[in-house]
N, C-alpha and C positions, 0 to 999 in steps of 0.2 A: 723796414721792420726789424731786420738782424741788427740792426745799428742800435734802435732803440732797448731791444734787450740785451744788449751789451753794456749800454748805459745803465741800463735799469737795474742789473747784477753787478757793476762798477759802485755804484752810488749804495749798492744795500750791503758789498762789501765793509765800505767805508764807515758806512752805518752803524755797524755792527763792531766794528773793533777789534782790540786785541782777542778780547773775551770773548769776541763769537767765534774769533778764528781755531778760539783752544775747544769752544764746543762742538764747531761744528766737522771740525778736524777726529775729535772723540769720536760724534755720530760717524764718521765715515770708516772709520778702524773698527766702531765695535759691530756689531751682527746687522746693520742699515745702512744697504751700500750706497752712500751719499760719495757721490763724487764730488774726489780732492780740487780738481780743476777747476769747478765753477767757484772755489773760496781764494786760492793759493795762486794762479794766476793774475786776476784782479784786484790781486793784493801786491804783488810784484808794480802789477803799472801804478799803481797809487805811492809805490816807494818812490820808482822812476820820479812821477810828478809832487815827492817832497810832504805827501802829503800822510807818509807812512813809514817808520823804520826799518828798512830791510832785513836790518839782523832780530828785529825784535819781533817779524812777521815770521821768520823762516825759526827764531825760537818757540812759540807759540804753536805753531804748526807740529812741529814734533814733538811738544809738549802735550799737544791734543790728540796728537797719536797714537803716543803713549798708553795715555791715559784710556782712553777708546781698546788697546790693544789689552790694557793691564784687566778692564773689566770682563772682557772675555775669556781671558786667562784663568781668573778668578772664578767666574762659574764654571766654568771643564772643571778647574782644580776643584770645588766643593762639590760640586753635584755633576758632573759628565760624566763618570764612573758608574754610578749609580743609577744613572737615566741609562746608559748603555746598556749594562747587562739585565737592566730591566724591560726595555723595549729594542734594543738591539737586534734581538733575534726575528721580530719584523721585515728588517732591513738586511736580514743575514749578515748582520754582525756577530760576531760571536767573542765568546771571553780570547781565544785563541789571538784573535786579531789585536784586543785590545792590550796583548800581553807585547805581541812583533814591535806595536806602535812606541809603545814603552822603551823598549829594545832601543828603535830605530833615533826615538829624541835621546834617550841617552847615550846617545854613539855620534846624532848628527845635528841636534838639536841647532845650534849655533848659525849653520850656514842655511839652516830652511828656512829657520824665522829672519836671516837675515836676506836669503832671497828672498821668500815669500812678501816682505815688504814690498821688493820691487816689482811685482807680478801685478798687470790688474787680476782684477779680480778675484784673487787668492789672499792681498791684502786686509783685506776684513776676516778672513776666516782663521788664516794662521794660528793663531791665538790659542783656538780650539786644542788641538794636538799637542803644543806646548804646555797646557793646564792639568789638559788629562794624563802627560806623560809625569808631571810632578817637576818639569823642566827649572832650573836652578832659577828663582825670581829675579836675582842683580844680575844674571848671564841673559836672562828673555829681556828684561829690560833694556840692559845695552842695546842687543844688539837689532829689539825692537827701534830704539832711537836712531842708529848707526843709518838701517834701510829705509826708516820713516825717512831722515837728513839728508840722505841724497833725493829720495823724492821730491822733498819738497825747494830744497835748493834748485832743481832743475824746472821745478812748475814756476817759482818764484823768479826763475834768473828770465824765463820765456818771457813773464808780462813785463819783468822792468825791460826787458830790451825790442820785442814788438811791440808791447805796447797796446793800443786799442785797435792792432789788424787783425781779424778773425779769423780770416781764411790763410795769413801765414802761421798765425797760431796754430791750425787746425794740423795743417802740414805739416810743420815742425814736430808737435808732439805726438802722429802719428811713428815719425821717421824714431824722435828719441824712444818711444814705446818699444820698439822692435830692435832699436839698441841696446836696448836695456836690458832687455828678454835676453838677445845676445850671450852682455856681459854677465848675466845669470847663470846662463849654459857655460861659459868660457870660467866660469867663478866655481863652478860644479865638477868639472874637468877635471882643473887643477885640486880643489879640494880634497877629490878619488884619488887622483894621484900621490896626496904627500901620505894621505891614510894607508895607502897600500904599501911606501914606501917602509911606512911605520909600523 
């Protein structure tokens, strides 16, 4: 049964193309947590087996990141300001908070949005903070692409080299997940550090 839905998500990979990789990569960045893994991985073993560009899947990929990233950006920037301190105070937000956050992306902007790529789950939302702080657009897009790029090199490089094993896949990218996290925290560290020095 796992075997056949392996296949079945291999083959609608394939299916689908460059162009679904860049959509469906968008849906996953922007506010619909479509998980990267079930597109970016079966994309990687279709390179392995010649039947897919490596470098043109792991472009696409962070091009659909981007893109997914840049449109969530885009509504915090025109309307998240507005939706805040209009319904904000619901949620006990208040103008105060939205001022710190301000504060906080123009002091730290750079390394959140570049961890926050790497983070599950924090990946699709990032975006938010960045829009509503007014974050410098060519600075969130770098280094939105920077954290999308390792993501998806590392989902990418797992299916060209396991390949169609599931349960090593599964393991693997539990263990790189928690490495990741890791180099987030060790990337965070150092970060505080040269800030303070400075």
């Amino acid at each position: 049964m796992m075997h056949e839905i392996a296949d079945f998500i291999i083959n609608f990979v394939g299916d689908i193309g460059y162009i679904g990789i860049v959509a469906l990569m968008a849906l996953e960045s922007s506010f619909f947590p479509f998980p990267s893994e079930v597109v970016m991985i079966p994309a990687g073993y279709l390179s392995a087996k010649g039947e897919m560009n490596i470098y043109i899947v792991v472009f696409m990929g962070i091009l659909g990141s981007l893109l997914g990233g840049l449109l969530n950006y885009f509504l915090a920037f025109h309307f998240g300001e507005k939706f805040l301190l209009k319904f904000g105070k619901y949620f006990f937000f208040k103008e105060k908070h939205l001022n710190k956050l301000k504060i906080f992306f123009s002091n730290h902007g750079e390394i959140s949005t570049f961890n926050g790529r790497l983070i599950p789950g924090l990946r699709q939302y990032i975006s938010f903070p960045a829009g509503l702080a007014k974050m410098n657009i060519y600075r969130f897009s770098f280094f939105t692409s920077l954290g999308a790029g390792i993501w998806m090199i590392v989902l990418v490089l797992l299916g060209y080299f396991l390949g169609g094993n599931e349960a090593l896949i599964k393991e693997n990218l539990k263990t790189i997940s928690l490495i990741t996290i890791g180099l987030v925290i060790l990337l965070s560290i150092i970060y505080i550090m040269i800030k303070k020095r400075n």
